[in-house]
KELUM-852491 format. One record per atom (N, C-alpha, C): residue in three letters; y negated, z negated, x; atom name. Coordinates in Angstrom, 2 decimals. Layout:
BEGIN
> nuvo; yy; zz; xx; volo
> ALA; Y; Z; X; CA
...
***
This chain:
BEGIN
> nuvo; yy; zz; xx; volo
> UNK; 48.52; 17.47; -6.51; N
> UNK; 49.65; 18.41; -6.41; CA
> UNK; 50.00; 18.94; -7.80; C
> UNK; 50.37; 20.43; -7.89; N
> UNK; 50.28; 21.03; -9.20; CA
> UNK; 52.15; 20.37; -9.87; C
> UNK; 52.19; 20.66; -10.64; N
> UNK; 53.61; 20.21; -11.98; CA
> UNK; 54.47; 21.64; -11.43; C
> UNK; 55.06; 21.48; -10.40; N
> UNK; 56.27; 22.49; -10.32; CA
> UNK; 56.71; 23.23; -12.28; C
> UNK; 56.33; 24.11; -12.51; N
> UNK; 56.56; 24.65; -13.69; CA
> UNK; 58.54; 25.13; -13.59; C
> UNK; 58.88; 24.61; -15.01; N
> UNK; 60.25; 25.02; -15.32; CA
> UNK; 60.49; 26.59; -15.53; C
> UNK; 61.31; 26.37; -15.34; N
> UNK; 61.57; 28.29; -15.05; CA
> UNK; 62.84; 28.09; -16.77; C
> UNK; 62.42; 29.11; -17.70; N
> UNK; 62.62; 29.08; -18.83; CA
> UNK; 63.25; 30.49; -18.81; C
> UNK; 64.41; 30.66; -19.84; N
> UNK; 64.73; 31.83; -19.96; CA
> UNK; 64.98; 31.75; -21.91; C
> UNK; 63.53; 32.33; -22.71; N
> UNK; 63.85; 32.85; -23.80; CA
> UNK; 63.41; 31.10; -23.99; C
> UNK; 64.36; 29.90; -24.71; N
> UNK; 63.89; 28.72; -25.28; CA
> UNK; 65.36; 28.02; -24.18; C
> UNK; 65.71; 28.08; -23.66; N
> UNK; 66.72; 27.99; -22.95; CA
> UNK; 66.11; 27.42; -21.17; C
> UNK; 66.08; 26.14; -21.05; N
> UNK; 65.53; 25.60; -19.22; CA
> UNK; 66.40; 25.65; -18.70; C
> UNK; 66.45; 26.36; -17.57; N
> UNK; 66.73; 26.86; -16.44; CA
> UNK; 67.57; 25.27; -15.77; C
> UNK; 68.98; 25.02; -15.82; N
> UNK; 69.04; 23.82; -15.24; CA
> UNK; 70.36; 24.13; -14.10; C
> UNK; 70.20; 25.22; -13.50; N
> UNK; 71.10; 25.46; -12.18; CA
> UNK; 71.11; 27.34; -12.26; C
> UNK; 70.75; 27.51; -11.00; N
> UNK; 70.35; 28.91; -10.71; CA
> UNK; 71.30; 29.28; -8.88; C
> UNK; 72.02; 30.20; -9.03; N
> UNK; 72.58; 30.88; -8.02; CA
> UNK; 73.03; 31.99; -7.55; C
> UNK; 72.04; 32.44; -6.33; N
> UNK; 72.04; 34.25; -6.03; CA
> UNK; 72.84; 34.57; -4.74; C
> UNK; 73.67; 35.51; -5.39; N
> UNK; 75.11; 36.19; -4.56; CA
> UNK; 74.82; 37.56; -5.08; C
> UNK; 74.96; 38.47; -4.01; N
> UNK; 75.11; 39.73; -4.61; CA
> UNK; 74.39; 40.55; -4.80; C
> UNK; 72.93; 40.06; -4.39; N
> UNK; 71.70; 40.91; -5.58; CA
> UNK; 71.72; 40.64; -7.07; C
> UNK; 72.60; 39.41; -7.37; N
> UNK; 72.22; 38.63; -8.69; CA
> UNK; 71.84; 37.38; -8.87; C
> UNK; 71.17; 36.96; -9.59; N
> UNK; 70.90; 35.17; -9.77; CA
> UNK; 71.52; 34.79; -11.29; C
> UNK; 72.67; 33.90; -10.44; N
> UNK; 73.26; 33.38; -11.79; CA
> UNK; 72.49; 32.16; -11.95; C
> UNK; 72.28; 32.25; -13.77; N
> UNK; 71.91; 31.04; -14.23; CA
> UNK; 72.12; 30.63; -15.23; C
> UNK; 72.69; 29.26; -15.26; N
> UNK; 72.85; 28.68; -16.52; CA
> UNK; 71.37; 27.49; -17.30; C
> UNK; 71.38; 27.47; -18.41; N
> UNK; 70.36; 26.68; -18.85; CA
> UNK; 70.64; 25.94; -20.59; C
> UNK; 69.92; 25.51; -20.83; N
> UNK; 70.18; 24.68; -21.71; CA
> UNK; 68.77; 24.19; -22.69; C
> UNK; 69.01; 23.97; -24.07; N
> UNK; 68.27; 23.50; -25.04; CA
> UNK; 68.59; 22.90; -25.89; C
> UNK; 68.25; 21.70; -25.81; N
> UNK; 68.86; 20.71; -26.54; CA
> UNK; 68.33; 20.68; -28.24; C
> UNK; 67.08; 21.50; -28.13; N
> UNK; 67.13; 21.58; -29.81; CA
> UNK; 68.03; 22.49; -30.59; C
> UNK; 68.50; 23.40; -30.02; N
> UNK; 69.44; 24.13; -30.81; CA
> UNK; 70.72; 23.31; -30.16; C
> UNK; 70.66; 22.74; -32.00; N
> UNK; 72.25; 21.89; -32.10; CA
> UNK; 73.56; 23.26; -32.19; C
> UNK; 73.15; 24.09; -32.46; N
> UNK; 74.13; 24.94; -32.92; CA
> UNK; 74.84; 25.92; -31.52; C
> UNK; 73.77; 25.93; -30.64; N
> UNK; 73.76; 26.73; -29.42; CA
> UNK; 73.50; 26.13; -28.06; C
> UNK; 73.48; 25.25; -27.65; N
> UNK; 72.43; 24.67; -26.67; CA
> UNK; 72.67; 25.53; -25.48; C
> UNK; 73.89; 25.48; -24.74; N
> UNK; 74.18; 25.60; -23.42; CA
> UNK; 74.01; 27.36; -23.14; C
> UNK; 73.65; 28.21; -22.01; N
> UNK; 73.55; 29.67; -22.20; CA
> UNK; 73.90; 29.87; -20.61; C
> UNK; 74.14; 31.09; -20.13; N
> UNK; 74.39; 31.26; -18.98; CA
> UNK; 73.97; 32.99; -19.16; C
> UNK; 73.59; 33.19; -17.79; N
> UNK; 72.69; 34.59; -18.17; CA
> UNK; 72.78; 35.14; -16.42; C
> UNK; 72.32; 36.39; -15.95; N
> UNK; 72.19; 36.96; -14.94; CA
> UNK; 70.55; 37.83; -14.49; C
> UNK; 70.12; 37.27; -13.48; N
> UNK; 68.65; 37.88; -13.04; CA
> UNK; 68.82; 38.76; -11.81; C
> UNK; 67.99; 40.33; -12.41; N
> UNK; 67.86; 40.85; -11.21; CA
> UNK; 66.89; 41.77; -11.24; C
> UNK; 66.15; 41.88; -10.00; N
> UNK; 64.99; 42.31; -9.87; CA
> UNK; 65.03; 43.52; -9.79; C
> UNK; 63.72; 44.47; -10.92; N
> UNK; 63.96; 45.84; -11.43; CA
> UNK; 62.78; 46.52; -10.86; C
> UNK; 62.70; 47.63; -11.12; N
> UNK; 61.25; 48.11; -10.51; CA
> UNK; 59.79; 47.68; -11.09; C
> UNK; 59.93; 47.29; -12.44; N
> UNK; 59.07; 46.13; -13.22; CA
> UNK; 58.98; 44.70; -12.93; C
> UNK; 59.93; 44.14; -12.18; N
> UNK; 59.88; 42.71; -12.19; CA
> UNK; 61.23; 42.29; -12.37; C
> UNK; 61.20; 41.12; -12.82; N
> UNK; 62.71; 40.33; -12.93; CA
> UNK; 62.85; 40.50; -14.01; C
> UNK; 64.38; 40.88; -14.63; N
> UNK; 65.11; 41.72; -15.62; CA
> UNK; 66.37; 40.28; -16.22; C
> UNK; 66.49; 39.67; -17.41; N
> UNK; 67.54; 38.76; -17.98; CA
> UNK; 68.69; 39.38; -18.73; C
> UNK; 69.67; 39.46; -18.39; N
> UNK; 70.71; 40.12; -18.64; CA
> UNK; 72.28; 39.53; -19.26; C
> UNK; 72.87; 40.06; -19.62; N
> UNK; 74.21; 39.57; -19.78; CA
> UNK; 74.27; 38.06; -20.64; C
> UNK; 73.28; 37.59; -21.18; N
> UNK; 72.91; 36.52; -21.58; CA
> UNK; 74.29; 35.93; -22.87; C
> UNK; 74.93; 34.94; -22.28; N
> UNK; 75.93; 34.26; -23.89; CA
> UNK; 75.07; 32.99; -23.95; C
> UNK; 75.51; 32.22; -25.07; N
> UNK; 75.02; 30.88; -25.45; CA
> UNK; 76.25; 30.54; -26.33; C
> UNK; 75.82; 29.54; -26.39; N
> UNK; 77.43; 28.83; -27.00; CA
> UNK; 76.99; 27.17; -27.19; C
> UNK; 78.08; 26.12; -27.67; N
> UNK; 78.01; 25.11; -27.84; CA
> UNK; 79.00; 24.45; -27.12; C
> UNK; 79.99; 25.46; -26.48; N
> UNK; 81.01; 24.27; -25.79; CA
> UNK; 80.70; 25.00; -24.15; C
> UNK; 79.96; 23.49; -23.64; N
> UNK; 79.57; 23.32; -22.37; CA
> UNK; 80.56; 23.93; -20.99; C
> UNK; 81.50; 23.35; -21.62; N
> UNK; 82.82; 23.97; -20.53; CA
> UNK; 83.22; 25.33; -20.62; C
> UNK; 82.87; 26.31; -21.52; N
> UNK; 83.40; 27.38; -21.59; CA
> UNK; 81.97; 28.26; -21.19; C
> UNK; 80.89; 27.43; -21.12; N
> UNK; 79.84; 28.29; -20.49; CA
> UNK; 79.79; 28.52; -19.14; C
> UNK; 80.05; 26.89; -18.57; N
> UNK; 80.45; 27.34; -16.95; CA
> UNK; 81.71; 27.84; -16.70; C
> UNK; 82.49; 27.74; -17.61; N
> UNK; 83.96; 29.01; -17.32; CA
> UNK; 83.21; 30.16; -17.00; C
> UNK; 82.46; 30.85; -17.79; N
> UNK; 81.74; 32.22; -17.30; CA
> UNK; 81.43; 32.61; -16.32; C
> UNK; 80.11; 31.22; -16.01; N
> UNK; 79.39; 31.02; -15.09; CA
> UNK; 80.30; 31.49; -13.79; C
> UNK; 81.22; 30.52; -13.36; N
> UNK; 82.15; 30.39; -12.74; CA
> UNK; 82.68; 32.01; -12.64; C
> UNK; 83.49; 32.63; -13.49; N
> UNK; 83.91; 33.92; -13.26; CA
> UNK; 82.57; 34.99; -12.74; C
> UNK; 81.67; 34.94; -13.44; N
> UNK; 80.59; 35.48; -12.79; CA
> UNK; 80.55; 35.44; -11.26; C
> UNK; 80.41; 34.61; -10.86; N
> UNK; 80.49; 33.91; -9.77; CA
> UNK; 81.40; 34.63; -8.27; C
> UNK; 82.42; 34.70; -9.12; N
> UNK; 83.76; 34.77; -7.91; CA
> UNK; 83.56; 36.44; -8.02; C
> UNK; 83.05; 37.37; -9.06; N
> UNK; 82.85; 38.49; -9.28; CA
> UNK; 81.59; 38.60; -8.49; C
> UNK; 80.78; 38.43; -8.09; N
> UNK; 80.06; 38.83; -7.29; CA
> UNK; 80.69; 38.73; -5.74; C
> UNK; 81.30; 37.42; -5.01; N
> UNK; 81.60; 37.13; -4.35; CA
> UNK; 82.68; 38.43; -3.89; C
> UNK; 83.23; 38.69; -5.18; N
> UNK; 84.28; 39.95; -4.33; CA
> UNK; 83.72; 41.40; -4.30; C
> UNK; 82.23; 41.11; -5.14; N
> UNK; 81.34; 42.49; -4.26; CA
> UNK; 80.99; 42.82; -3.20; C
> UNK; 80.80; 40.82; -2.42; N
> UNK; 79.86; 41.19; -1.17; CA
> UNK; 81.43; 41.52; -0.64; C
> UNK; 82.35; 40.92; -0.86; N
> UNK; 83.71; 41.12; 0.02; CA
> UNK; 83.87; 42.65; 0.35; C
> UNK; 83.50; 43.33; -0.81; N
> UNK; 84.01; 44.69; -0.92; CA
> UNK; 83.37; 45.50; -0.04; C
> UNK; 81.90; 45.07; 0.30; N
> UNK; 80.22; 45.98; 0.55; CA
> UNK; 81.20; 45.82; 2.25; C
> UNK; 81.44; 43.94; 2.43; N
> UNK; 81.70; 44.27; 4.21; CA
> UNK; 83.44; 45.06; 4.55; C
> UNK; 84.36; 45.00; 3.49; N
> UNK; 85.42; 46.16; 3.97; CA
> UNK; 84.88; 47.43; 3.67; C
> UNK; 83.85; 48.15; 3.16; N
> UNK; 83.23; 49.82; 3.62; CA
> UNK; 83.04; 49.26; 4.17; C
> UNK; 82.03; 48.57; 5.32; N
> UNK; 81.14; 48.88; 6.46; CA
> UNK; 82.00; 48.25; 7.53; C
> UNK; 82.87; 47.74; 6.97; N
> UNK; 84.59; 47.29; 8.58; CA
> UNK; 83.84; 47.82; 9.77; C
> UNK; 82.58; 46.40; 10.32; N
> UNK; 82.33; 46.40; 11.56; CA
> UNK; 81.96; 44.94; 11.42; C
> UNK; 82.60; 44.47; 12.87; N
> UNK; 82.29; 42.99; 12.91; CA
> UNK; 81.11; 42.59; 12.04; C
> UNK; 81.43; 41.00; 11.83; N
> UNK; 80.69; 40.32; 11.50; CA
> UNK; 79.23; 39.16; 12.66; C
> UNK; 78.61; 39.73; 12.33; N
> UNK; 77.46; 39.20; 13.66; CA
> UNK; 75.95; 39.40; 13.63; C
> UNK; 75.44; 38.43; 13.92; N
> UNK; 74.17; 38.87; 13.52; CA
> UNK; 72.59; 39.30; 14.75; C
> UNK; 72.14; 40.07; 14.47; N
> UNK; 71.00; 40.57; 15.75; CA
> UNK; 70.15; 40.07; 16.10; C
> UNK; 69.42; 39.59; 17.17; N
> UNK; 68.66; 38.49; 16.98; CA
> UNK; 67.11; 39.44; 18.25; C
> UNK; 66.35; 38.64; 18.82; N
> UNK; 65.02; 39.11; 19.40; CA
> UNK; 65.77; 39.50; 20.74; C
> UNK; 66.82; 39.42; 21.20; N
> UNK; 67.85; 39.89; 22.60; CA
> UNK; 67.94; 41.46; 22.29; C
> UNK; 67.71; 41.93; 21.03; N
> UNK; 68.54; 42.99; 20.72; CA
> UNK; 67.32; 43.93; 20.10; C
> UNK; 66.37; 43.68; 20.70; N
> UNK; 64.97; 44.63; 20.47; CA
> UNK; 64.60; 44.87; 21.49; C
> UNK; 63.61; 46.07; 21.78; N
> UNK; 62.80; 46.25; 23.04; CA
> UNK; 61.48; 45.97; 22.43; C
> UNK; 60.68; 46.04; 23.82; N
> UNK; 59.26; 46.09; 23.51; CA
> UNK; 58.98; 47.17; 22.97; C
> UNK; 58.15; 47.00; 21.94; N
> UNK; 57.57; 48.00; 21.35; CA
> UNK; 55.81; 48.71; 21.74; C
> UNK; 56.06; 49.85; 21.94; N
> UNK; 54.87; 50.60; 22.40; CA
> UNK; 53.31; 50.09; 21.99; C
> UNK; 51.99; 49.81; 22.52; N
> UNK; 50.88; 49.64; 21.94; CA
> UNK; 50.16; 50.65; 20.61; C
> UNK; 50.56; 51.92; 20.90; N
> UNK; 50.23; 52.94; 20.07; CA
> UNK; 51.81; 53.16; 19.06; C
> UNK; 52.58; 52.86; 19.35; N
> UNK; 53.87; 53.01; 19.14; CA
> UNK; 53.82; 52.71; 17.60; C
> UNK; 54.37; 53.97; 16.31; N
> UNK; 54.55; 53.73; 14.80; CA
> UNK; 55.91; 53.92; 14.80; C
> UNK; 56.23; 52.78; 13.91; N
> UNK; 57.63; 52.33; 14.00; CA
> UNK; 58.88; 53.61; 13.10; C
> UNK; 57.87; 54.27; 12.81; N
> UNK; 58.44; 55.65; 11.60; CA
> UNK; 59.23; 55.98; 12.49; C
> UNK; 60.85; 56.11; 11.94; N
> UNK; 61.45; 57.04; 12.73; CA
> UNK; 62.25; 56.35; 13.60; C
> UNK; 61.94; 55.09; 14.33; N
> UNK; 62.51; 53.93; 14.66; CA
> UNK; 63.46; 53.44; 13.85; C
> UNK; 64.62; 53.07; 14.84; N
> UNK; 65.47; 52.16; 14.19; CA
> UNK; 65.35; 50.45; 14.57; C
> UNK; 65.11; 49.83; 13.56; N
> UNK; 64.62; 48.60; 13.60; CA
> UNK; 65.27; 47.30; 13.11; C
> UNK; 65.30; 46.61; 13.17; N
> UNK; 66.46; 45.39; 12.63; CA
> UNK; 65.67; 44.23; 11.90; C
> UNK; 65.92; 44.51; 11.18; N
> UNK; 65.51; 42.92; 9.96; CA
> UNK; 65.57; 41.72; 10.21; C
> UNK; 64.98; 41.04; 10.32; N
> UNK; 64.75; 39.60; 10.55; CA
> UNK; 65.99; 38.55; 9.34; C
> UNK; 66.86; 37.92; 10.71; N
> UNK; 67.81; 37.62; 9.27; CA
> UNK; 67.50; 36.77; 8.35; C
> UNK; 66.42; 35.52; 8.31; N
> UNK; 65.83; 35.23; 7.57; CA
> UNK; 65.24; 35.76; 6.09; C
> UNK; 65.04; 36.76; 6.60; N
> UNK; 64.81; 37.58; 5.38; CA
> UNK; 65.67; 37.89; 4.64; C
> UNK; 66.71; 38.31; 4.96; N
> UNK; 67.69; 38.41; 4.36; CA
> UNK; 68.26; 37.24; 3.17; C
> UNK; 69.01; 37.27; 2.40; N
> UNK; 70.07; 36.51; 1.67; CA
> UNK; 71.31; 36.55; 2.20; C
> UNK; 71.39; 35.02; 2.21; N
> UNK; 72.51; 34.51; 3.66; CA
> UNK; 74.03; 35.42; 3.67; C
> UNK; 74.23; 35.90; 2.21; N
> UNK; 75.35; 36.64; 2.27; CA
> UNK; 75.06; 38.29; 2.89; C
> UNK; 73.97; 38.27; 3.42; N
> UNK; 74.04; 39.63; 3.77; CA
> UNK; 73.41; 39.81; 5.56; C
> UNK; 73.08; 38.61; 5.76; N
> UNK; 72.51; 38.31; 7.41; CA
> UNK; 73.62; 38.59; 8.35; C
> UNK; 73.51; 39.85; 8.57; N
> UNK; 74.56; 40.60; 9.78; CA
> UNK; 73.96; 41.41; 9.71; C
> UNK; 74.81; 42.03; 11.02; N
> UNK; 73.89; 43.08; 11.57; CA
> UNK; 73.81; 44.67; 10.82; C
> UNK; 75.35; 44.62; 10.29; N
> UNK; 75.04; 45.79; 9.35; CA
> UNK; 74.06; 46.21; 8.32; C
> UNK; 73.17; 44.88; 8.09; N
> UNK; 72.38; 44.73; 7.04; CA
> UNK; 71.26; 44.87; 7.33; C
> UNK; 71.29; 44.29; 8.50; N
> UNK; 69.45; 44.37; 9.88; CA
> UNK; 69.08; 45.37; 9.97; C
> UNK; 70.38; 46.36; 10.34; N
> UNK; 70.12; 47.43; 10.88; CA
> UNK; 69.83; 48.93; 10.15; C
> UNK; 68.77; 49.34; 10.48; N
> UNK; 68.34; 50.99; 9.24; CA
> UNK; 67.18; 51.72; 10.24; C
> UNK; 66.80; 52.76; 9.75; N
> UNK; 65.57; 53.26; 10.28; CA
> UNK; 64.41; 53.19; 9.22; C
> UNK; 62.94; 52.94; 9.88; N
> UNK; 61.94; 52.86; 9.06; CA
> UNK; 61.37; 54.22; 8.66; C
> UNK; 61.43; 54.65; 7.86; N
> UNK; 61.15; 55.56; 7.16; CA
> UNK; 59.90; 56.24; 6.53; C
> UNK; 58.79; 55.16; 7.09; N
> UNK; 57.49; 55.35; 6.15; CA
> UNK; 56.64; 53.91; 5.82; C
> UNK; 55.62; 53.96; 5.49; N
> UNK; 55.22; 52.81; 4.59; CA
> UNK; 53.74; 52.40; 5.94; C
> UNK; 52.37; 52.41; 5.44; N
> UNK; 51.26; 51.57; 5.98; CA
> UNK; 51.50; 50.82; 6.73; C
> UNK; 52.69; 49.83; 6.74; N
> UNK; 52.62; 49.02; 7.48; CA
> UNK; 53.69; 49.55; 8.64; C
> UNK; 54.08; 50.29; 9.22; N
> UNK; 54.32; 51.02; 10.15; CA
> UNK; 53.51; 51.34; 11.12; C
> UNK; 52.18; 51.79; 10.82; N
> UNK; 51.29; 52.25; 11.79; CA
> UNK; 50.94; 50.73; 12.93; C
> UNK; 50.68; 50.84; 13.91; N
> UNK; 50.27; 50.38; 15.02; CA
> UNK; 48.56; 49.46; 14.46; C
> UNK; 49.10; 48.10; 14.49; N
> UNK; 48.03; 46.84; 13.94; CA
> UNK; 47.35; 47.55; 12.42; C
> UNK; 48.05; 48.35; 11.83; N
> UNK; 48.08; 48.26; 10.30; CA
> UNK; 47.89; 47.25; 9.89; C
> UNK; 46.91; 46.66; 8.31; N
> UNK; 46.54; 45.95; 7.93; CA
> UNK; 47.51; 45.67; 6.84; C
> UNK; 48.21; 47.19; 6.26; N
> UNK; 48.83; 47.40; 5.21; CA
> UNK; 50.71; 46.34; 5.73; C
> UNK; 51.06; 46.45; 4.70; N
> UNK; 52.21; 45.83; 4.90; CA
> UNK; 53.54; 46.08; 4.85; C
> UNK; 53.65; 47.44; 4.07; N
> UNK; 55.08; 48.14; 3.29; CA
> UNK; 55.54; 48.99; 4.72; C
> UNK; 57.13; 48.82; 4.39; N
> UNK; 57.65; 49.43; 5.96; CA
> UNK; 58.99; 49.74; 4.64; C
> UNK; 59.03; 51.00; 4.48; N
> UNK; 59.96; 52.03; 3.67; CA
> UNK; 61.55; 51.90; 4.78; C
> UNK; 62.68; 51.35; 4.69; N
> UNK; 63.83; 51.06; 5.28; CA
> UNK; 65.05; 52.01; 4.36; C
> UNK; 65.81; 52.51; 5.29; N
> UNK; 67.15; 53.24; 4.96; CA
> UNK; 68.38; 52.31; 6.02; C
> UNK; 69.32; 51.78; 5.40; N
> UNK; 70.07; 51.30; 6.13; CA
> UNK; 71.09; 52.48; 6.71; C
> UNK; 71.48; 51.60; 8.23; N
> UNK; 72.01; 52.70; 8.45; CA
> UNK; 73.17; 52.81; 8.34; C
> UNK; 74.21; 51.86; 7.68; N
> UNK; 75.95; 52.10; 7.61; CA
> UNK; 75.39; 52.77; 6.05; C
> UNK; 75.31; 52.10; 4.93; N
> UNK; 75.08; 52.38; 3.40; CA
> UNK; 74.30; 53.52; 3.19; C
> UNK; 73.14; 54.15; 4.06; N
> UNK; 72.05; 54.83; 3.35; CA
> UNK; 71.21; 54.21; 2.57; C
> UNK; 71.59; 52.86; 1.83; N
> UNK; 70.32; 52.63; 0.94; CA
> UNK; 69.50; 52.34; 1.07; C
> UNK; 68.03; 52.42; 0.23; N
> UNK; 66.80; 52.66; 0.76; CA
> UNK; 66.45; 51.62; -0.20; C
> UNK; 65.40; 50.52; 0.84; N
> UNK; 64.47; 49.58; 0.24; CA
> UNK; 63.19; 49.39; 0.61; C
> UNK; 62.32; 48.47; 0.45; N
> UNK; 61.15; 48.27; 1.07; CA
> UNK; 61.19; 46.93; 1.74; C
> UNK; 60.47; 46.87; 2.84; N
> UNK; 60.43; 45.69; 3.49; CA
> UNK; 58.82; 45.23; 4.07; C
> UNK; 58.16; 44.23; 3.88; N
> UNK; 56.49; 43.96; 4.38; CA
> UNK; 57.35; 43.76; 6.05; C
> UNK; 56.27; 44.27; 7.04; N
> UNK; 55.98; 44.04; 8.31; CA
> UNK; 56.51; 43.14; 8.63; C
> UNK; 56.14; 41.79; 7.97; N
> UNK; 56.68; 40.59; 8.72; CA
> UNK; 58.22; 40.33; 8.93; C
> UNK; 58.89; 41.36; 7.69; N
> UNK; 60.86; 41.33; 8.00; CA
> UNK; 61.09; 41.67; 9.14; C
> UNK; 60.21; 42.98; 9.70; N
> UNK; 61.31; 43.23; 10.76; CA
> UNK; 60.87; 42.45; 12.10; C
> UNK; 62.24; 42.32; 12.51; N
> UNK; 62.33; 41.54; 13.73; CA
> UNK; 61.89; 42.53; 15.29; C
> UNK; 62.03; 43.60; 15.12; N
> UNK; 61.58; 44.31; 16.03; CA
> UNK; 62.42; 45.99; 16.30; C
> UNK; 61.97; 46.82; 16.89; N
> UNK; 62.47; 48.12; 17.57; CA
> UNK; 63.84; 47.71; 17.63; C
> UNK; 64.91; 48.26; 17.66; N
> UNK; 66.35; 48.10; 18.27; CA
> UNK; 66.77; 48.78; 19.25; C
> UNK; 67.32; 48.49; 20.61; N
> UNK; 67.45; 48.60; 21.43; CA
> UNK; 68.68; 48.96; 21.73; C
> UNK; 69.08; 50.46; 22.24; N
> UNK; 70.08; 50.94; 22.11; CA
> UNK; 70.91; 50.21; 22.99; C
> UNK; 70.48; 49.90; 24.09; N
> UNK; 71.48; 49.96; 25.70; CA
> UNK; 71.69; 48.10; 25.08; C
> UNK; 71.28; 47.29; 23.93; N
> UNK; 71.77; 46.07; 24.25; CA
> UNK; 72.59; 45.74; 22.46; C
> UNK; 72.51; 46.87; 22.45; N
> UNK; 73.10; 46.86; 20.60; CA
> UNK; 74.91; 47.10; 20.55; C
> UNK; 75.63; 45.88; 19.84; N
> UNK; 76.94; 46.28; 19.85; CA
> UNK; 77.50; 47.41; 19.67; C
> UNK; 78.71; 48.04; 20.37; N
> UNK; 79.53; 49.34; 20.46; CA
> UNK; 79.39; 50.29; 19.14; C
> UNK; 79.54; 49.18; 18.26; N
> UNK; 80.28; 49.66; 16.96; CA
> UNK; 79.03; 50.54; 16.70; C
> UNK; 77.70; 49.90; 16.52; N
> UNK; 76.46; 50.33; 16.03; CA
> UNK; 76.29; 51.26; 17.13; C
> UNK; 76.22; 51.40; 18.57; N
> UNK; 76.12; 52.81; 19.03; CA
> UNK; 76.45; 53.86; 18.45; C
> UNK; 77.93; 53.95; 18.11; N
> UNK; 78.72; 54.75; 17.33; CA
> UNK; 78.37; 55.31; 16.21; C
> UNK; 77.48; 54.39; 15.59; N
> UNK; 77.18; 54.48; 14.19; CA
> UNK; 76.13; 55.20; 14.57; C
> UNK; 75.09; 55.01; 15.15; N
> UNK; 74.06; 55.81; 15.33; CA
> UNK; 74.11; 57.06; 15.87; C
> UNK; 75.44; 56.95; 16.29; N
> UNK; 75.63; 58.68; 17.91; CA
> UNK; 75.96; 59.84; 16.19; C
> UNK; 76.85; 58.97; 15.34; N
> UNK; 77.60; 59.43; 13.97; CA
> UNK; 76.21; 60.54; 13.43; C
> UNK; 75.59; 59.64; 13.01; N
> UNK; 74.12; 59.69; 12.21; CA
> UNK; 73.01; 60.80; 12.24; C
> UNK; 73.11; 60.19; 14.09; N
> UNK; 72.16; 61.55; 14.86; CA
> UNK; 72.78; 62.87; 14.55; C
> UNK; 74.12; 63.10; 14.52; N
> UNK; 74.63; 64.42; 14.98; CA
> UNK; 74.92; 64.87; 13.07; C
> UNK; 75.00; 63.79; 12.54; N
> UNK; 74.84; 64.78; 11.15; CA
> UNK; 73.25; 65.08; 10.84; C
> UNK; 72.84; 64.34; 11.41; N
> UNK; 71.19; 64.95; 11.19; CA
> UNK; 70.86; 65.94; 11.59; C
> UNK; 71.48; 66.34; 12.93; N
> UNK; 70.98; 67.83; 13.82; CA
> UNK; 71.99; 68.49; 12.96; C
> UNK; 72.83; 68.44; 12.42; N
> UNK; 73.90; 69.37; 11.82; CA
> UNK; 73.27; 69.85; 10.40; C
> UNK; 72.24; 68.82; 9.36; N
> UNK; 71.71; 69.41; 8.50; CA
> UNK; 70.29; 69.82; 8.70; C
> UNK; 70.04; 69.60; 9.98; N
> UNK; 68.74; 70.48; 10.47; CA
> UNK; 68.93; 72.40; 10.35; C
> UNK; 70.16; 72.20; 11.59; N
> UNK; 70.68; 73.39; 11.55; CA
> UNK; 71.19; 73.98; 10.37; C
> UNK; 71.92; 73.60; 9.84; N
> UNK; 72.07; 73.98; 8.09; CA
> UNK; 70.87; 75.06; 7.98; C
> UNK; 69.53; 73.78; 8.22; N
> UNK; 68.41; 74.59; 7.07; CA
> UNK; 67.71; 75.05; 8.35; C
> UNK; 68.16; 75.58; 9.14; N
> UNK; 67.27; 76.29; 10.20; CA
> UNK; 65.98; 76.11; 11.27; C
> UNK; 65.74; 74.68; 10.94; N
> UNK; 65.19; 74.20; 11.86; CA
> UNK; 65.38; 73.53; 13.55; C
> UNK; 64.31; 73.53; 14.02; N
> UNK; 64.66; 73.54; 15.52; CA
> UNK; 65.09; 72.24; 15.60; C
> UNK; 65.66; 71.66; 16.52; N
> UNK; 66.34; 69.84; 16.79; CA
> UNK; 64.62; 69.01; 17.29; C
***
């Protein structure tokens, strides 16, 4: 069995790591710098890779996890913030709340729900499941490829997700009220900036 490798930031080991928010707080420590040891820092993943940020170091232990700590409760009142915009229950979608999906059937264009597993536990609800697939190889029907291009549908924001996230098609006639709504919302600004630009529905 291989030596689980330490996760190092700069000369600084990684000795407690925690992700809220779309951030990973972490604090770490080096005991050869007498002058500095203790550091606390923030990771988040960029279009290059994982990005170290916000980085202090210091010598008094307690005032590093003071940070830590405020860091902390500051993310916590982001996710707070993300679910008062999207003020629709809290609940999550599960394989009840998909249909079968077609043999030839490409999921482009489909609205589809994320596997909450996939997710990060602060964001496993349904507002978060839920987007249309937008694109990506792994859309097509027993595609080998894996990328499935996602727009959520309360936020708009756009991520990527491999095949294996989504949990399946979403199923209008068994999907909570709120999300009907949201989608009836969606559709009709879509035909509204169709028409805008003159195209047929």
């Amino acid at each position: 069995m291989r030596k689980q490798e330490k996760e190092m930031v700069g000369e600084y080991e990684v000795v407690y790591s925690l992700r809220l928010g779309g951030k990973v707080l972490l604090t770490g420590c080096n005991e050869k710098n007498t002058e500095a040891p203790y550091m606390t820092c923030c990771k988040v993943s960029g279009p290059f890779g994982e990005v170290y940020g916000d980085m202090v170091i210091g010598s008094d232990y307690l005032a590093i996890m003071r940070l830590f700590s405020n860091r902390l409760q500051e993310q916590v009142k982001s996710v707070e913030r993300t679910r008062a915009e999207h003020n629709v229950p809290l609940e999550t979608l599960g394989m009840e709340h998909c249909r079968k999906r077609g043999e030839e059937e490409n999921l482009a264009g489909n609205l589809i729900i994320i596997r909450p597993s996939s997710l990060a536990p602060e964001y496993r609800t349904a507002d978060c499941q839920l987007g249309y697939a937008t694109g990506g190889f792994g859309c097509s029907p027993g595609a080998g490829a894996r990328a499935v291009y996602f727009r959520e549908l309360i936020s708009g924001e756009e991520c990527r997700w491999n095949i294996g996230d989504v949990l399946g098609i979403a199923d209008m006639e068994k999907l909570p009220e709120w999300a009907k709504q949201k989608v009836a919302e969606h559709e009709k600004a879509r035909a509204e900036r169709k028409k805008e630009r003159g195209e047929a529905r």
